[in-house]
N, C-alpha and C positions, 0 to 999 in steps of 0.2 A: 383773198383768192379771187382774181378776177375772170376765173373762168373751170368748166372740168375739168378742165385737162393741166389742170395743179395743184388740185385737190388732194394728191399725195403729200402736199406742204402741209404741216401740221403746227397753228399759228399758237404757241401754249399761251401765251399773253390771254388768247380767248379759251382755250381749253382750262386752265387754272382752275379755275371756280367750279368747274364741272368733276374733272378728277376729284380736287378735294371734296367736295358733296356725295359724288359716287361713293370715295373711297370711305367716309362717313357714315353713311348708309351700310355700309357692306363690315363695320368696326365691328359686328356679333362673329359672323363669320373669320375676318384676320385673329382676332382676341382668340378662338380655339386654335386657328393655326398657331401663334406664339406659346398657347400654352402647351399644346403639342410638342414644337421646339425645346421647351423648358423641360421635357421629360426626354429628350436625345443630350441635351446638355445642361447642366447644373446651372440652376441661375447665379448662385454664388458661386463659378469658376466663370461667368462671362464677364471679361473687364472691357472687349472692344468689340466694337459692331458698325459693319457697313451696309449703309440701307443705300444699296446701287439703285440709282435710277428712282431718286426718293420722289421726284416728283412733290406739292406740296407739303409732305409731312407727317402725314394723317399716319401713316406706319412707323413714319419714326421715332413719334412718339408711342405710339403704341410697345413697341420695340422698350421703349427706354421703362414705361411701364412695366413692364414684363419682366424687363434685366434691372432690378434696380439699381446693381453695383457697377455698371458698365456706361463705361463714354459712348455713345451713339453718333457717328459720321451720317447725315445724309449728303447724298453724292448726285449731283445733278450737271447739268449744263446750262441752266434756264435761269438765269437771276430771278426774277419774278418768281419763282416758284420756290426756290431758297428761301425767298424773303418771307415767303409764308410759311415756309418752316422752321423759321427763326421766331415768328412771331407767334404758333404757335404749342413751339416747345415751350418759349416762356411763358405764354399762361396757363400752360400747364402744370407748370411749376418746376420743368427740366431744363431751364436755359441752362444750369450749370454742366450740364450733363450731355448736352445735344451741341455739336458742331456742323455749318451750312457749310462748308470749300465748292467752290466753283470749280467743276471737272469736266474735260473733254473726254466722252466715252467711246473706242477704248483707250485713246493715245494714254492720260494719265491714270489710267490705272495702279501702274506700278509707283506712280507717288503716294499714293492714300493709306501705306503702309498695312502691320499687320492686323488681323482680328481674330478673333474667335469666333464668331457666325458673322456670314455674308448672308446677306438677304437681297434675293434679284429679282422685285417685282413687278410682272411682266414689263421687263428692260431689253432683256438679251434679245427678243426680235427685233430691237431697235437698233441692234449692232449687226452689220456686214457680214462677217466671218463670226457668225453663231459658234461653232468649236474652239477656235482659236481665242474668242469671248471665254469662254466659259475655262478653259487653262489658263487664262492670265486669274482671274477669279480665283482658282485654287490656288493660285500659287500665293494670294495671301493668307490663307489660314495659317493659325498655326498650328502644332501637333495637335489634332485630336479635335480640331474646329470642325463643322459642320457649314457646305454649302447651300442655301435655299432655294431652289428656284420657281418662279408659281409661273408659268406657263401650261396654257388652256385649260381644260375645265369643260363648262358645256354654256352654249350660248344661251344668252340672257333672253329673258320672254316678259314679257310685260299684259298683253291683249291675249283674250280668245282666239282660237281660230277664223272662226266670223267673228266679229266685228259689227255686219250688217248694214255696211256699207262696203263699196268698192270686190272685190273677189276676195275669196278666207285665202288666209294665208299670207295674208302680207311681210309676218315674221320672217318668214322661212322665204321670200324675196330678198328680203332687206338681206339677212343673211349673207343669202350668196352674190349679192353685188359688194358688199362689204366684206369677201373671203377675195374678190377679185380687185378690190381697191387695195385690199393688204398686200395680195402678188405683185402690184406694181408699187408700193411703198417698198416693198423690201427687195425690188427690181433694182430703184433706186439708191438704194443706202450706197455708202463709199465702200468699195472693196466687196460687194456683197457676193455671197456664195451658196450657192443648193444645198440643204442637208436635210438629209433625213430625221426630223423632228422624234427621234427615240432620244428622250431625256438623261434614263438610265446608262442610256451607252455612250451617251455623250458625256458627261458625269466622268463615267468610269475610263471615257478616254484620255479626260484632263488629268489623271492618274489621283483619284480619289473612288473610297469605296461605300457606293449608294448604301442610302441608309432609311429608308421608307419613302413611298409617296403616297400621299392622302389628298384627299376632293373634301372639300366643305362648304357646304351647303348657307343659302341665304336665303328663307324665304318672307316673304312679306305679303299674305295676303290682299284679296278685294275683299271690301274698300279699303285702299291705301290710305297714311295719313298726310296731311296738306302738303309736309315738305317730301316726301316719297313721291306725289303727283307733282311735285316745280319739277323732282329732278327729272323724271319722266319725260316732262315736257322739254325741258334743255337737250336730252338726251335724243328723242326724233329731232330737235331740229339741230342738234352737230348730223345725226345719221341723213337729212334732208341737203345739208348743205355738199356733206361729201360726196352723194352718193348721186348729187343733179349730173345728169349722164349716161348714168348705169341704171336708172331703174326706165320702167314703162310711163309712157304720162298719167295714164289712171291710176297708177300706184302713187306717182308723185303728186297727182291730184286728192287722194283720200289721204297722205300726211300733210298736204296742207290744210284741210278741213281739220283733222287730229289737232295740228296746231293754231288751231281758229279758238280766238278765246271767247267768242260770242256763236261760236257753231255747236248746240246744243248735243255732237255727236264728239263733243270733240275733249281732248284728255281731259283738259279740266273741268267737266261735268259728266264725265263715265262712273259709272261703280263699279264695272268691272276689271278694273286697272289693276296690277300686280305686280310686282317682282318679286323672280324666282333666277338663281341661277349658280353653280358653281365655282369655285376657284380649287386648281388642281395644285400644290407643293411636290418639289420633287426636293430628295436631300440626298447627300454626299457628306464623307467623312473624309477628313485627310488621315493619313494614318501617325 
């Protein structure tokens, strides 16, 4: 990215390793949503599952975990990111069970044929036409399948409000530069379109009928452990890179101190680091 104003380009080659870390971190949290899932549908009637927007894997195995009798699709566009969910569904011990296919979202959707739970982890904002997303989606369940989809939740907090350097409140900055780098991410998508982010109604538009939604909780107190504080640190500096532009220079000055690994102020010498935050499910039945 050689400048802000293309910071909406999202380089996964560098994001990789951070997803799957995050999404790592956050396996307490998914593991109740899947078992949640396993009491809307029988684990012994799920034979196929697509994990849209698998991104590197970390759900889809979990996923196959969960379903033991079921073939697992993760469904991406991102070779590099496939590749890490091939590598490690097999050591997990499901390479038999877990398929990587290369997919343009949404053009090939309608290849990836049918399933019995679709799982859409935060993907669908990454599609243009959110509604017309989410109808192509039901249209591969089969009777009686259930749609996933985990969009919003409540935003991730990591620091105090002070901090005790730079002005309290830095979270709730970053934030909303980062709510205004996403309007123009999803500015840009192909074919993009306005929609009023009610889940349920959208759901129930694609002609399937909602069937719960649940928020689940992650929390990880201070003091964090070693690898909770790396991901931390990865985590300001993706939010540093995206966000040079959008924020104030004193804000952009105290995350570079935060990411100073010799600045005695800085992540990796705080105790009071944290993560807390949730992840929202929204589910649909077909009938």
């Amino acid at each position: 990215m050689s400048n802000h104003h293309d910071t909406t380009h999202i380089d996964w080659d560098e994001m990789g390793p951070l997803l799957e870390r995050g999404a790592e971190l956050q396996s307490p949290l998914y593991r109740q949503a899947a078992a949640w899932l396993g009491e809307l549908l029988p684990a012994a009637g799920i034979r196929r599952i697509l994990d849209i927007g698998s991104g590197p894997g970390v759900l889809t195995s979990l996923l196959a975990e969960a379903f033991p009798h079921a073939e697992v699709v993760a469904v991406d566009a991102t070779p590099p990111l496939l590749e890490r969910a091939r590598i490690r569904a097999e050591r997990a011990g499901f390479g038999d069970r877990v398929r990587t296919p290369y997919a343009e979202l949404p053009s090939n959707l309608d290849e990836l044929g049918e399933a019995d739970l679709v799982w859409a982890g935060n993907s669908v904002h990454h599609i243009g036409d959110q509604r017309a997303a989410l109808s192509d989606l039901a249209r591969l369940l089969r009777p009686g399948g259930v749609l996933a989809v985990v969009e919003g939740g409540l935003p991730t907090r990591h620091l105090p409000r002070d901090i005790g350097i730079g002005r309290p409140g830095l979270e709730g900055r970053l934030d909303a530069a980062a709510g205004e780098w996403f309007i123009q991410m999803r500015a840009e998508l192909p074919g993009t379109k306005d929609e009023v982010e009610d889940w349920r109604a959208l759901l129930a538009a694609g002609g399937l009928t909602p069937s719960g939604t649940r928020s689940f909780l992650l929390d990880i107190p201070a003091p964090v452990p070693e690898a909770v504080g790396e991901q931390l640190v990865s985590a300001f500096a993706w939010q540093r890179k995206i966000l040079d532009g959008r924020l104030a220079a004193d804000d952009l000055a105290v995350l570079d101190r935060l990411l100073d690994a010799d600045d005695p102020q800085g992540l990796r010498h705080r105790a009071d680091a944290y993560l807390l935050t949730a992840r929202t499910v929204h589910t649909a039945r077909r009938g």
